[in-house]
C-alpha positions as CSV (number, residue, x, y, z in Angstrom):
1,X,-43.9,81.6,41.9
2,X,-43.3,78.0,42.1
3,X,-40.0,76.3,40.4
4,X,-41.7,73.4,38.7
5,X,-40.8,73.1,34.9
6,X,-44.2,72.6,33.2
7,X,-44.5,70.1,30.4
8,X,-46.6,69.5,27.4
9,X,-47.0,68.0,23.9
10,X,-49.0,66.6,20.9
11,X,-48.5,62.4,19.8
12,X,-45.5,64.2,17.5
13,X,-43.6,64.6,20.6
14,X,-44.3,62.0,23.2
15,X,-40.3,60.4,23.1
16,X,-38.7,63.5,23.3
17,X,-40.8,65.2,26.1
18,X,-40.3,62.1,28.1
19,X,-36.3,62.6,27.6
20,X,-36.5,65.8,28.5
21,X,-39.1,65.1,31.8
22,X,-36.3,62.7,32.8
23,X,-33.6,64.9,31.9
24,X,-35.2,67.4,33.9
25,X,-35.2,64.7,36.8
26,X,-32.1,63.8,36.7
27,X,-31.3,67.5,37.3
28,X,-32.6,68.0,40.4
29,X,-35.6,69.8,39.0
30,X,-39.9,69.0,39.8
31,X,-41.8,68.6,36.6
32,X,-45.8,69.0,35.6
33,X,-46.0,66.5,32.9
34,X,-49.3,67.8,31.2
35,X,-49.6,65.2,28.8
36,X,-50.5,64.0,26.2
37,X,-49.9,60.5,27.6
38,X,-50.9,58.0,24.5
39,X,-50.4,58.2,20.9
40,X,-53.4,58.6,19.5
41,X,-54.1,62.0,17.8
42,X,-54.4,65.4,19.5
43,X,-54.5,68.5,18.8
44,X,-51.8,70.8,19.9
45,X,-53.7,73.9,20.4
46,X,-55.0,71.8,23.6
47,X,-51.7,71.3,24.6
48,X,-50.5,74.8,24.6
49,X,-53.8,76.3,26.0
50,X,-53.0,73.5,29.4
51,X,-49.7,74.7,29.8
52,X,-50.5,78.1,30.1
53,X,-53.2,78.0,32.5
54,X,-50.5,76.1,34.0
55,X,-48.2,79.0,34.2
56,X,-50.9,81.4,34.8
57,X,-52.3,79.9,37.7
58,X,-48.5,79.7,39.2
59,X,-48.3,76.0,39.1
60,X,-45.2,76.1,37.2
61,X,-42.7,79.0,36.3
62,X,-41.4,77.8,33.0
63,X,-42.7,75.7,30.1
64,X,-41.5,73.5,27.8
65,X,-43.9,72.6,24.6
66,X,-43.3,70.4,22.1
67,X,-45.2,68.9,18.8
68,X,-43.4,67.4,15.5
69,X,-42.1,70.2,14.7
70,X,-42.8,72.9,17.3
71,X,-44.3,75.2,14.6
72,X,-48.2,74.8,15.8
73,X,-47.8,74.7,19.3
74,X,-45.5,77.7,19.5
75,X,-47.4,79.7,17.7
76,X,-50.6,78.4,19.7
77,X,-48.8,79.7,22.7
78,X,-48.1,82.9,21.7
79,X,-51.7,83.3,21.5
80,X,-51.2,83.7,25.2
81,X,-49.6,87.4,26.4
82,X,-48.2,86.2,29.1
83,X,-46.2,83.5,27.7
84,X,-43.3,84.5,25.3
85,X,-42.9,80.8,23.4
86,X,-39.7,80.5,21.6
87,X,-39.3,77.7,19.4
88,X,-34.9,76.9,19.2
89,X,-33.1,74.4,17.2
90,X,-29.6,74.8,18.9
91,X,-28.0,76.5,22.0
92,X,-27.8,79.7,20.3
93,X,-31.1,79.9,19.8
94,X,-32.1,78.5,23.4
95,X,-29.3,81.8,24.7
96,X,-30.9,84.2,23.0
97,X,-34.8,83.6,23.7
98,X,-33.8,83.9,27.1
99,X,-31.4,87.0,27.4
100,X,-33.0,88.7,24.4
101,X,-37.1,87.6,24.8
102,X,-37.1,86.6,28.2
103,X,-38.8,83.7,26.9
104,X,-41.0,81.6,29.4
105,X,-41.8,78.3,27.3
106,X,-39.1,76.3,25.4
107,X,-40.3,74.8,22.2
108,X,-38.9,71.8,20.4
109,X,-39.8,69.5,17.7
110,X,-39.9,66.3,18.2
111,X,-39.3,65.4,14.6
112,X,-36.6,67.9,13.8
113,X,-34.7,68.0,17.2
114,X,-32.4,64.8,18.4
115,X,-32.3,64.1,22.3
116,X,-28.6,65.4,22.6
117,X,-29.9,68.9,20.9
118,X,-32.8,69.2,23.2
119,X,-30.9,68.2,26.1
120,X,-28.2,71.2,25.5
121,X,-31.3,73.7,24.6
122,X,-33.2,72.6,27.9
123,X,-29.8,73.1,29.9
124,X,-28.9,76.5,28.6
125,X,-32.7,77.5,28.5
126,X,-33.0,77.3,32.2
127,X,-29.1,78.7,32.6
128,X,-29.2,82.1,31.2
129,X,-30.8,85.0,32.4
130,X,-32.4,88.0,30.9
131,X,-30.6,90.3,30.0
132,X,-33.3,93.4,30.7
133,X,-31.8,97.2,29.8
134,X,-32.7,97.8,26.1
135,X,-34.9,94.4,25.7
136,X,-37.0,94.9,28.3
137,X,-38.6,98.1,26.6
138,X,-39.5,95.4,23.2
139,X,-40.6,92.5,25.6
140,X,-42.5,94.3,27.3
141,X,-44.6,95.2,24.2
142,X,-45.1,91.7,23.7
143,X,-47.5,91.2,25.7
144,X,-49.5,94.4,24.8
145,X,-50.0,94.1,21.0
146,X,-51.1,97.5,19.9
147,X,-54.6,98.3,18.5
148,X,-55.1,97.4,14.9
């Protein structure tokens, strides 16, 4: 699985996914920006449905999504079963998708989440590990919704 750090957003998120692709940079770490590039209107579904064929075809091994808010495009991703989107507002949050979900794909709003925040979030998304033992059993039924 490669290391890269997959990037996406709508036009709601275009300064704060650059920040981030350059935080990311400044880290040490290789980045798939995925776009979108200009500000004209796009819809986010797209978006989310790039970076996952993104991480599904092992081009990346994490994601970060973002759109205004991060409402639409995390729930977009989650469409997915093999992505586990988590959309955080603070370090706790960003600690506890990971060791709790095993989240792949960080989700911030563009709108609602300064530079600073998103920074921190970014930082202790890609820091923590999962925990596994008794989460492991729930994420695992994640990607397995039962039968309706």
């Amino acid at each position: 699985m490669s290391d890269v750090i997959a990037l996406a957003s709508d036009h709601g998120a275009i300064d704060l996914r650059t920040q981030v692709r350059d935080h990311l940079a400044a880290r040490g770490l290789e980045t798939l920006d995925l776009g979108t590039h200009g500000p004209e209107s796009v819809d986010y579904p797209d978006f989310a449905a790039v970076l996952a064929e993104a991480l599904r075809d092992g081009r990346a091994a994490r994601g970060i999504l973002l759109c205004g808010t991060g409402i639409g495009i995390s729930i977009a991703a989650n469409r997915y079963p093999f992505l586990r989107a988590a959309l955080v507002h603070d370090v706790t949050s960003a600690r506890l998708c990971r060791e709790h979900n095993d989240a792949n794909v960080l989700v911030l709003g563009g709108r609602t989440t300064g530079p600073e925040v998103a920074r921190d979030c970014v930082d202790t998304f890609l820091d923590t590990a999962f925990e596994g033992g008794r989460h492991a059993r729930r994420v695992e039924k994640l990607g397995t919704p039962p039968a309706l």
